[in-house]
C-alpha positions as CSV (number, residue, x, y, z in Angstrom):
1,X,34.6,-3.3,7.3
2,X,30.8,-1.9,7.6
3,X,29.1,-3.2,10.2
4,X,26.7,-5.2,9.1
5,X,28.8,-6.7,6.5
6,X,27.3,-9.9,5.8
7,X,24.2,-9.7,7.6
8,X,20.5,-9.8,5.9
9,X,17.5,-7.4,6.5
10,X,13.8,-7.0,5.9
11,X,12.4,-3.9,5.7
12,X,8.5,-3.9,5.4
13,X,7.2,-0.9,3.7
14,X,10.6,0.3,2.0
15,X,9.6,1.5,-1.6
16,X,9.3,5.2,-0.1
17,X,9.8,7.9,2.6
18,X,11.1,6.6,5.9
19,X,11.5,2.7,4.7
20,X,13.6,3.3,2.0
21,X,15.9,5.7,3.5
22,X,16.5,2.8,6.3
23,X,16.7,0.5,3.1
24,X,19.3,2.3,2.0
25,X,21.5,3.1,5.0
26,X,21.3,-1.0,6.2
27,X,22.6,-2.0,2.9
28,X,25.5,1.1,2.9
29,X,26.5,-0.6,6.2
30,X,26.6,-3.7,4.5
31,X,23.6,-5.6,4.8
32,X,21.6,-7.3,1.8
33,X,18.1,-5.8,2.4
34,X,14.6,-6.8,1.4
35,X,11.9,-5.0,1.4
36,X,8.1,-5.0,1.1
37,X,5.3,-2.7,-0.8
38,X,2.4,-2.5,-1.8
39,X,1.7,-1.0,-4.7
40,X,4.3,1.4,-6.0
41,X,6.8,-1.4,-7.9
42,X,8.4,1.4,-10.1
43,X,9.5,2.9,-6.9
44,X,10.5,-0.4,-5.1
45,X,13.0,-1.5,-7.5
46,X,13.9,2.1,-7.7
47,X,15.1,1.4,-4.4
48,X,16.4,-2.1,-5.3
49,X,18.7,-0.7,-8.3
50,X,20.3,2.0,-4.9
51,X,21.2,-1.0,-2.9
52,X,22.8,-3.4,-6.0
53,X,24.7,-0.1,-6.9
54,X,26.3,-0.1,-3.4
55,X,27.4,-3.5,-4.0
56,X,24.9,-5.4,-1.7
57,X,21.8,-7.1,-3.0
58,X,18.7,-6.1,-2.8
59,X,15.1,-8.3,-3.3
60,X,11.2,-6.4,-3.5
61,X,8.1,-8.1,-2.0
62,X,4.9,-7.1,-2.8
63,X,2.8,-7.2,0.1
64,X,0.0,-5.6,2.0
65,X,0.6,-5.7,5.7
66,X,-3.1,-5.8,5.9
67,X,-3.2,-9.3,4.6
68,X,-1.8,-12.0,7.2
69,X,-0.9,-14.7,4.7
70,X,1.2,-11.6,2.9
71,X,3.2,-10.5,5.7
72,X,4.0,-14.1,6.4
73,X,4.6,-15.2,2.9
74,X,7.2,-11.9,2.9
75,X,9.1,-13.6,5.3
76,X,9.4,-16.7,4.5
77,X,10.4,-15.4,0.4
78,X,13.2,-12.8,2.0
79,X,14.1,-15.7,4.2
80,X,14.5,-18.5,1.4
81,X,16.2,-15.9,-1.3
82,X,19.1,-14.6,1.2
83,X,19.4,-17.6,3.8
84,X,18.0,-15.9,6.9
85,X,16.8,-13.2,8.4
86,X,19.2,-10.7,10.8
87,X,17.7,-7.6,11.0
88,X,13.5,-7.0,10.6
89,X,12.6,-3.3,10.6
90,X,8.9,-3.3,11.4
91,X,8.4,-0.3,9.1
92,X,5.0,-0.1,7.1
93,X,2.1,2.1,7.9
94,X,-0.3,4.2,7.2
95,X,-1.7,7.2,8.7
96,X,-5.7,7.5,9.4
97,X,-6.2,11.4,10.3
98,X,-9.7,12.6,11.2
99,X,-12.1,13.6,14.5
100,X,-12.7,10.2,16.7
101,X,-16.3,10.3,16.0
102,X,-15.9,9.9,12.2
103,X,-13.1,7.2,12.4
104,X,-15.0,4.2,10.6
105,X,-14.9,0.5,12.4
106,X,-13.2,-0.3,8.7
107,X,-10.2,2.8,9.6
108,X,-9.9,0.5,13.0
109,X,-9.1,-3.0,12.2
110,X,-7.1,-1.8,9.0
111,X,-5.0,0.6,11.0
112,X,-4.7,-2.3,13.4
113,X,-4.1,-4.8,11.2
114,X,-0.7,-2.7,9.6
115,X,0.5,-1.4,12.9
116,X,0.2,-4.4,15.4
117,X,-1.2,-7.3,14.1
118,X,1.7,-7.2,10.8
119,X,4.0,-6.4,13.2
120,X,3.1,-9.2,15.6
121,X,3.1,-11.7,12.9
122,X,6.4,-11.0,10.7
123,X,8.2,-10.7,13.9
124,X,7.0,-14.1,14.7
125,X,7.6,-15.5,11.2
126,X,11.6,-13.4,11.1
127,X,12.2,-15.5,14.5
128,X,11.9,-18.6,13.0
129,X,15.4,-17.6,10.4
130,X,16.7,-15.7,13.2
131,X,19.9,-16.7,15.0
132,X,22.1,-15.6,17.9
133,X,22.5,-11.6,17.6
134,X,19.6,-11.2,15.8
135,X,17.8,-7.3,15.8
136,X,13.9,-6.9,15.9
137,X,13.3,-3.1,15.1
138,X,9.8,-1.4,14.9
139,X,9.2,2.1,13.7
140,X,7.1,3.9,16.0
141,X,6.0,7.5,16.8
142,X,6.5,10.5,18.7
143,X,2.9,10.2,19.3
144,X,2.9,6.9,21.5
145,X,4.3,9.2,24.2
146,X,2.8,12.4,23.4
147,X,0.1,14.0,21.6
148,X,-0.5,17.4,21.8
149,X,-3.1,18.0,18.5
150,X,-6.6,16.7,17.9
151,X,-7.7,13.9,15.4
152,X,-5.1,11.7,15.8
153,X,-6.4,8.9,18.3
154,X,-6.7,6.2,16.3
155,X,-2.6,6.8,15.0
156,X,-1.2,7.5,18.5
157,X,-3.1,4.6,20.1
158,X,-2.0,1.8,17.2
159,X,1.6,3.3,17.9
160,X,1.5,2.7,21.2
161,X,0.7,-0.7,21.0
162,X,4.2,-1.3,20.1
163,X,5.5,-0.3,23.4
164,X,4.0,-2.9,25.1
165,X,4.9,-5.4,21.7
166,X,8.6,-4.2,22.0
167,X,9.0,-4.7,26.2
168,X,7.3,-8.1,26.2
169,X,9.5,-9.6,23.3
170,X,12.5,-8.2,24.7
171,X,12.2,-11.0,27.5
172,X,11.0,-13.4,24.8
173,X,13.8,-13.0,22.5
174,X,17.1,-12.5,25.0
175,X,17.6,-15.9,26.0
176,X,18.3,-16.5,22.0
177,X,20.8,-13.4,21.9
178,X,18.1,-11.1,19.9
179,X,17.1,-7.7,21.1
180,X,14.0,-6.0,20.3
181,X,13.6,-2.0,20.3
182,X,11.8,1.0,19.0
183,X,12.4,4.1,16.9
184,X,9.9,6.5,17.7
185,X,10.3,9.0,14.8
186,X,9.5,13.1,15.4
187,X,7.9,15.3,12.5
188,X,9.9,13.8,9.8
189,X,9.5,15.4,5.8
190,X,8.2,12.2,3.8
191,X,5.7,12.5,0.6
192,X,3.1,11.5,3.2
193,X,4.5,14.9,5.0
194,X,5.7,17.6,2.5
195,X,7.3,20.9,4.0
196,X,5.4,24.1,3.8
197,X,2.7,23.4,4.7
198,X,0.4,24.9,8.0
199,X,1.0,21.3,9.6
200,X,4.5,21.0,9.0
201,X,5.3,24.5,10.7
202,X,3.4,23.6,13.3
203,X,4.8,20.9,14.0
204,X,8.4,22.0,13.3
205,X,7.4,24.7,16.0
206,X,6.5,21.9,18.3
207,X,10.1,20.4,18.4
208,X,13.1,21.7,20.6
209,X,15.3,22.0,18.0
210,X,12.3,24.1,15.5
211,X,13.7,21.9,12.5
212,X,12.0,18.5,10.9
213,X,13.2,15.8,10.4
214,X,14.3,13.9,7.2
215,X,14.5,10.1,6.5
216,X,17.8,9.5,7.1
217,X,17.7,10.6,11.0
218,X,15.4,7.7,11.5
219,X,17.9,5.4,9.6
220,X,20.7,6.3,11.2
221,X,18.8,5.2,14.5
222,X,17.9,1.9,13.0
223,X,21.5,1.1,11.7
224,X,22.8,2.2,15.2
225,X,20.6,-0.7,16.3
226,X,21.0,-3.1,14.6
227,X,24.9,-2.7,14.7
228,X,27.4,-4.8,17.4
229,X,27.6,-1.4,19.4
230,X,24.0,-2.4,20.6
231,X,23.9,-5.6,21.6
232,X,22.8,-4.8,25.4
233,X,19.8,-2.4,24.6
234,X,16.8,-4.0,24.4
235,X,13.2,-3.0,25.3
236,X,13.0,0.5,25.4
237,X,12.3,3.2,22.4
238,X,14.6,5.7,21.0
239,X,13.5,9.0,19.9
240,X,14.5,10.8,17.4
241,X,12.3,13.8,17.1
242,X,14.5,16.9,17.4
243,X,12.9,16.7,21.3
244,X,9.3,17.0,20.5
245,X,8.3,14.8,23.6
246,X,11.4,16.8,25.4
């Protein structure tokens, strides 16, 4: 029997790259999965149609994790369509790139508002349909820990915010038999992050192993925890980065 036959997931920002490959692997492992977008609906169902083929079924939410009635409203519609909520993969995001004096007070709060504030809220809605062995996972980075390149501040410093998220709700959410974690990705090949290019050597060089990454590594992190085989990890972050912050 997969391992999370029977159990239901949310995963914000799974029409693409990282998202849908954890999409994908939840629902192989037998979850139903939902997931949120924001604009690319051709590539959301796309992603829908891959989970109903594997037998499971699958639900898109258009939403913009920017908007705090959305990512509430996300919930509550993945919530009332499949019963409850099991697993929430904190996974939307954006990346703002650019020197710190040039970041715009407009790059702030919406960089903020995806990477913390969404988070923050659709955990706190997801609690509310979410019983005993329940699974909170966020989607972090490699550069909450480390950041070895310029232009970046803004990214690394909303990313970090999740380690501080993830430890306090860990004490939050035990008594109710829910954990809380992180996956902090390493250079991982997404359309946000073609190969070939200068960056993506550069950052390949970076890592231990001198190989990116690809979608499914992350997932396979996520359905290793939100499976039975962790229920006593909770708090801390799990990197999976080929040892860039080795």
């Amino acid at each position: 029997m997969p391992q999370l036959d029977g159990k239901v997931a949310l995963v914000t920002g799974g029409s693409r790259g990282i998202g849908a490959a954890i999409a994908l692997r939840l629902a192989q492992e037998g979850a139903d999965v939902a997931l949120t977008y924001v604009s690319a609906a051709d590539k959301a169902q796309e992603v829908v149609k891959s989970i109903e083929a594997l037998g499971r079924k699958g639900l898109a939410l258009q939403a913009d994790s920017a908007d705090p009635t959305a990512v509430v409203e996300s919930v509550e519609r993945a919530a009332g369509e499949f019963g409850r909520i099991d697993i929430l993969v904190n996974n939307a995001g954006i990346f703002p790139y650019g020197p710190i004096g040039d970041v715009t007070l407009e790059e702030i709060d919406r960089t903020l508002a995806i990477h913390v504030r969404a988070v923050f809220l659709s955990t706190q809605a997801a609690l509310r349909h979410m019983g005993e062995g329940g699974r909170i996972i966020s989607i972090g980075s490699c550069w909450a820990n480390r950041v070895p390149v310029p232009d970046v501040t803004l990214y690394a410093m909303s990313k970090s915010a999740l380690i501080g998220f993830t430890k306090g709700l860990a004490h939050d959410v035990a008594p109710q038999g829910i954990t809380a974690n992180i996956v902090d990705p390493g250079p991982t090949v997404t359309d946000m992050n073609p190969d070939g290019t200068e960056e993506a050597e550069e950052e390949r060089q970076r890592t231990a192993a001198k190989k990116l990454g690809a979608g499914a590594d992350t997932a396979g992190a996520v359905a290793f925890l939100a499976g039975p085989d962790a229920q006593w990890i909770t708090g801390t972050s799990l990197a999976v980065d080929g040892g860039y912050a080795a």
